[in-house]
MDAnalysis code that builds the backbone (N, CA, C; Angstrom):
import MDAnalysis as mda
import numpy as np

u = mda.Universe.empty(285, n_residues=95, atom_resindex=np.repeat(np.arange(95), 3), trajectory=True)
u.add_TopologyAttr("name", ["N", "CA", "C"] * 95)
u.add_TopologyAttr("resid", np.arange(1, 96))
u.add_TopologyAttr("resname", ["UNK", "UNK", "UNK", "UNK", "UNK", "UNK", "UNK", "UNK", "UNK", "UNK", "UNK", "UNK", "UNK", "UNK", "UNK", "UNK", "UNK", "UNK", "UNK", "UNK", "UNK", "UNK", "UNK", "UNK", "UNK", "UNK", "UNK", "UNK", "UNK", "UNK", "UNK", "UNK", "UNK", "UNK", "UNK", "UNK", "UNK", "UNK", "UNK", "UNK", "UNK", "UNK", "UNK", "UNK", "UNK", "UNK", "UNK", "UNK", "UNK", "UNK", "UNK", "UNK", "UNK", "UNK", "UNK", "UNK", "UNK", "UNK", "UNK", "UNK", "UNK", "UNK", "UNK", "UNK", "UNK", "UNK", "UNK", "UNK", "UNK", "UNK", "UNK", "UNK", "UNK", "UNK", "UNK", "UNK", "UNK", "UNK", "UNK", "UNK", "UNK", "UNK", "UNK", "UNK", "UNK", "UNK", "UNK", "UNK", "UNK", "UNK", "UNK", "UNK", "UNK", "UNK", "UNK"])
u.atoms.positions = np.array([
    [0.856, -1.179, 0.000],
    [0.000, 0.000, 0.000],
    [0.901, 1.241, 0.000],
    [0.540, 2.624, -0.832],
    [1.140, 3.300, -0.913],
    [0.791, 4.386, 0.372],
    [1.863, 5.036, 0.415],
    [1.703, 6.282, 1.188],
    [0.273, 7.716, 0.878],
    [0.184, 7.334, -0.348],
    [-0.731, 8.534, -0.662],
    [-1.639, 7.536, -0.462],
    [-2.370, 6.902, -0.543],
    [-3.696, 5.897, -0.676],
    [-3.498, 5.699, 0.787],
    [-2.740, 5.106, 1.925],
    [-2.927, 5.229, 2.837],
    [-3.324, 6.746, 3.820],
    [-2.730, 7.435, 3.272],
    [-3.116, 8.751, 3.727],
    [-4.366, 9.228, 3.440],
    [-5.307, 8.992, 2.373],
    [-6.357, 9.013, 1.659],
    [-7.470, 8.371, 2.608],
    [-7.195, 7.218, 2.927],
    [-8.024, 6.053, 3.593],
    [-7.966, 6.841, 5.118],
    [-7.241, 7.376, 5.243],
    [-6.691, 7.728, 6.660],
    [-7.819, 9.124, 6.986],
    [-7.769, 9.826, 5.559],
    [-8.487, 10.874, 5.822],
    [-10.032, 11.001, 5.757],
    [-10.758, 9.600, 4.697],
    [-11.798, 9.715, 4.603],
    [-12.282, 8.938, 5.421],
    [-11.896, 7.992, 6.694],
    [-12.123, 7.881, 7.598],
    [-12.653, 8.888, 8.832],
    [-11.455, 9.639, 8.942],
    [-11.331, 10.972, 10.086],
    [-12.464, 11.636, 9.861],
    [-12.443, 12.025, 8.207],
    [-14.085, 12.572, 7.830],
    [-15.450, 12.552, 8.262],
    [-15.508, 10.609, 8.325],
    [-16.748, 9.790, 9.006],
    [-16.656, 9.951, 10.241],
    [-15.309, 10.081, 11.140],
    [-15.665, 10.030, 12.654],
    [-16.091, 11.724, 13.052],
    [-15.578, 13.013, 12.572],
    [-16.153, 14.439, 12.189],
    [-17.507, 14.736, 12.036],
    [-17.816, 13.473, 10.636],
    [-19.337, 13.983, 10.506],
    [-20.186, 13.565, 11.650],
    [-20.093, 11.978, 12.085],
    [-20.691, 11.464, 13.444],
    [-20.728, 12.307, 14.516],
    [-19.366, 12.576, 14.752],
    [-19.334, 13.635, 16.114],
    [-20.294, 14.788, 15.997],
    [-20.311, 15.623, 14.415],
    [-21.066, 16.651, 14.550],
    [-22.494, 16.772, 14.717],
    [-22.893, 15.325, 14.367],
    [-24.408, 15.190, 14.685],
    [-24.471, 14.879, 16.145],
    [-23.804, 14.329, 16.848],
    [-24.091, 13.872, 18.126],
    [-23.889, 15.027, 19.069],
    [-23.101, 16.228, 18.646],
    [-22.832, 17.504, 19.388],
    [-24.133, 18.257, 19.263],
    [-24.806, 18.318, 17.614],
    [-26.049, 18.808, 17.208],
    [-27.064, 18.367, 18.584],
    [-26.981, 16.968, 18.699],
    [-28.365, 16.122, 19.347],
    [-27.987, 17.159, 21.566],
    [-26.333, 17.025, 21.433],
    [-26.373, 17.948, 22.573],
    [-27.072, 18.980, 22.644],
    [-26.640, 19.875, 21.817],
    [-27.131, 21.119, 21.601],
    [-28.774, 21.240, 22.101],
    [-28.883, 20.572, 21.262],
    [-30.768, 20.403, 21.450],
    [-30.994, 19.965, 22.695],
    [-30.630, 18.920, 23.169],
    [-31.115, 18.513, 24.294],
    [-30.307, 19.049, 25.874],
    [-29.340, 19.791, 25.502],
    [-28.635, 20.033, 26.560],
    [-29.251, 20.680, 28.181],
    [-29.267, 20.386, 29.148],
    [-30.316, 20.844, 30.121],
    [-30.303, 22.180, 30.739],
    [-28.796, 22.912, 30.146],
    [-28.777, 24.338, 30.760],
    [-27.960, 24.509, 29.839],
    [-27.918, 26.096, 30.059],
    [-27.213, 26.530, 28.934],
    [-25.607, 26.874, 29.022],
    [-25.335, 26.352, 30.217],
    [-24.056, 26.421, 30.581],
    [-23.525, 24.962, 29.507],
    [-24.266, 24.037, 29.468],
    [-23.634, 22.913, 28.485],
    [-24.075, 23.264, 27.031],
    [-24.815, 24.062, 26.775],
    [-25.373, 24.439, 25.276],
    [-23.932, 25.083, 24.965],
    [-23.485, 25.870, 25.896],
    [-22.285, 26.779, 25.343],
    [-21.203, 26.165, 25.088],
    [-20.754, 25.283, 26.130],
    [-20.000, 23.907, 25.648],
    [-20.046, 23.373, 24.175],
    [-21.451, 22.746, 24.067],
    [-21.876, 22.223, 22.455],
    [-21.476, 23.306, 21.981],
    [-21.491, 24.229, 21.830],
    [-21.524, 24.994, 20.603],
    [-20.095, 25.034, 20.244],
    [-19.479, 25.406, 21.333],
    [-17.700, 25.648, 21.207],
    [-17.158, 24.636, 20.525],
    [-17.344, 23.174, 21.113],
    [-17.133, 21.913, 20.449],
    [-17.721, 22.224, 19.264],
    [-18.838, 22.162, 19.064],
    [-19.187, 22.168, 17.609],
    [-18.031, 23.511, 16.860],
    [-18.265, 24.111, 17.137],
    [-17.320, 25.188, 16.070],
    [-15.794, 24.301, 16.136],
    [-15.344, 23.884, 17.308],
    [-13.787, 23.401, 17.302],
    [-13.966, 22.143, 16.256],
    [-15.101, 21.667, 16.075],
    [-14.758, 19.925, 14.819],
    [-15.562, 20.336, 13.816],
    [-16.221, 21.439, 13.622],
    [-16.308, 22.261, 12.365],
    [-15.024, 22.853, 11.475],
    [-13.879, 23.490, 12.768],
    [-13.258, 23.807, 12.171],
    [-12.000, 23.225, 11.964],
    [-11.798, 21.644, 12.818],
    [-11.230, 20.571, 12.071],
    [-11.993, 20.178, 10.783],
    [-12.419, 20.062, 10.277],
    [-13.242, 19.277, 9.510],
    [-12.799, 19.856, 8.198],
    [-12.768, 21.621, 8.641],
    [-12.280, 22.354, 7.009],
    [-11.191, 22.132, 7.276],
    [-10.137, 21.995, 8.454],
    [-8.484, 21.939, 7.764],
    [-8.672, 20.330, 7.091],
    [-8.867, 19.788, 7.771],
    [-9.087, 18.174, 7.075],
    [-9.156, 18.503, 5.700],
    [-10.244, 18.600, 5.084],
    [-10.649, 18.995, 4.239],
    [-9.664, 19.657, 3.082],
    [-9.136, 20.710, 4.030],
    [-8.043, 21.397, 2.914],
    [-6.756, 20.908, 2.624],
    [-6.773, 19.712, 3.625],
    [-5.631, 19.130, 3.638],
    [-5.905, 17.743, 1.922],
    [-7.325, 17.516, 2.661],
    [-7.469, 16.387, 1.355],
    [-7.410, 16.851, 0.121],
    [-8.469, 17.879, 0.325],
    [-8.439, 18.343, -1.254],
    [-7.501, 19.499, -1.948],
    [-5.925, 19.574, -1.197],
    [-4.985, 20.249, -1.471],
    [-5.957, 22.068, -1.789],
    [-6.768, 22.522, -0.712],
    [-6.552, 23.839, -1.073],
    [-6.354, 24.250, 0.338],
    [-5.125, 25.154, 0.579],
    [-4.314, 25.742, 1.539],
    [-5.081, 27.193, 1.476],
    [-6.430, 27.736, 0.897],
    [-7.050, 28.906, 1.360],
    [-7.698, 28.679, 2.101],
    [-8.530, 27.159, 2.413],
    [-9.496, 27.290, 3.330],
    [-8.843, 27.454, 4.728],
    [-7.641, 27.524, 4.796],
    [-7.224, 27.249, 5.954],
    [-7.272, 28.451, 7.045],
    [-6.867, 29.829, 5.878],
    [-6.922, 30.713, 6.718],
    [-8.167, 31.391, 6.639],
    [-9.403, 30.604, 6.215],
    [-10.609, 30.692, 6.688],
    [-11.013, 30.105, 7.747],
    [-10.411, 29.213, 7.781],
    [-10.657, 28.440, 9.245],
    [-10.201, 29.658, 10.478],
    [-8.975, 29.324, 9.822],
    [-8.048, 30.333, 11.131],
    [-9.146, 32.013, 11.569],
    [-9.891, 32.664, 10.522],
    [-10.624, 33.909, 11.035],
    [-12.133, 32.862, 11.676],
    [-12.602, 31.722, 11.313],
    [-13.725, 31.280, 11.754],
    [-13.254, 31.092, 13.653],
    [-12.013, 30.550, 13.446],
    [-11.587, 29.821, 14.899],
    [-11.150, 31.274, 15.718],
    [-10.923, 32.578, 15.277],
    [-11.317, 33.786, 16.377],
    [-12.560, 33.849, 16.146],
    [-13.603, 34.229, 15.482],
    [-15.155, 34.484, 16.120],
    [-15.603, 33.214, 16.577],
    [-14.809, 32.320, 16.809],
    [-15.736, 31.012, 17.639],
    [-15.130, 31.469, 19.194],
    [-13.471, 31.920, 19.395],
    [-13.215, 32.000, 20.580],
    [-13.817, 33.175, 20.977],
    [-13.923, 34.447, 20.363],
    [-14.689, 35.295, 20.905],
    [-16.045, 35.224, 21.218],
    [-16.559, 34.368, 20.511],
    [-18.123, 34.484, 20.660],
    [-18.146, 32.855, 22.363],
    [-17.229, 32.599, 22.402],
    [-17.309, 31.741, 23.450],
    [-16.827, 32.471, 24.833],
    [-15.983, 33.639, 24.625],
    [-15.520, 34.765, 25.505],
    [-16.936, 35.792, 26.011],
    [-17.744, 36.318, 24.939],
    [-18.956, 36.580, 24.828],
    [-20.192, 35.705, 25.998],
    [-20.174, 34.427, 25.153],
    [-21.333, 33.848, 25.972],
    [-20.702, 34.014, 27.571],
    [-19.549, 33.681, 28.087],
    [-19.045, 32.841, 28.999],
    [-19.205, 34.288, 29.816],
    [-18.714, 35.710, 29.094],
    [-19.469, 36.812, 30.202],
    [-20.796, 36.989, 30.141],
    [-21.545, 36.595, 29.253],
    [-22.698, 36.793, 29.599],
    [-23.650, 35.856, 30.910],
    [-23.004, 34.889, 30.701],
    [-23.145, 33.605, 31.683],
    [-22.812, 34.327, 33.221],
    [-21.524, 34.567, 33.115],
    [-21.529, 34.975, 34.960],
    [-22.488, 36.299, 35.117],
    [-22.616, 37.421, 34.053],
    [-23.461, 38.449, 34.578],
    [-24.986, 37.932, 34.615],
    [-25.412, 36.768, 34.428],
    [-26.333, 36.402, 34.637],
    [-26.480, 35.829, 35.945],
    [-25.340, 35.292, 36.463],
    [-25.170, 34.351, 37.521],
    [-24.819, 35.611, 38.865],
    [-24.328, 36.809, 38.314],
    [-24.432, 37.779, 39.168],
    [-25.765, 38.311, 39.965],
    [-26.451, 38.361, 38.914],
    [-28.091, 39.118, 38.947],
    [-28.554, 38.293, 39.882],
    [-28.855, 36.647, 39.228],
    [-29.568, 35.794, 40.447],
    [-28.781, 35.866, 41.710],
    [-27.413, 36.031, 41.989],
    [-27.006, 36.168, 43.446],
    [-27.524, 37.224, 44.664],
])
């Protein structure tokens, strides 16, 4: 077996375990019981979203998506910086 065909097999695997994960983060999302774990799901979800495009750019040799990833992966950390103050000033109020 060659190196590129193993690498191939290697990747459209990783793919299938990505897409699985992202539905099962989805089924969190939805069902999650507070929103302290919704915010969780979501972060996860954006973090194997945005494996999924380097994967991706890795398979299908284009090196632009990458630094799309890279501006997606700051508005995922900011918007997780975001929720996470909005979370304690909420947790302020009820105190």
């Amino acid at each position: 077996m060659s190196e590129a065909l193993f690498f191939e097999i290697c990747l459209k695997i990783f793919m299938g375990f990505m897409s699985a994960s992202i539905i099962l983060i989805f089924l969190s999302l939805i069902k999650g019981p507070n929103l302290e774990d919704r915010v969780v799901a979501i972060d996860l979800f954006s973090s194997v979203v945005l494996s999924s495009i380097a994967l991706y750019a890795i398979y299908g040799n284009h090196p632009h998506y990458l630094s799309a990833a890279m501006v997606l992966a700051l508005f995922a950390f900011l918007g997780t910086g975001i929720f996470a103050r909005f979370i304690e000033k909420e947790n302020e109020v009820k105190s």
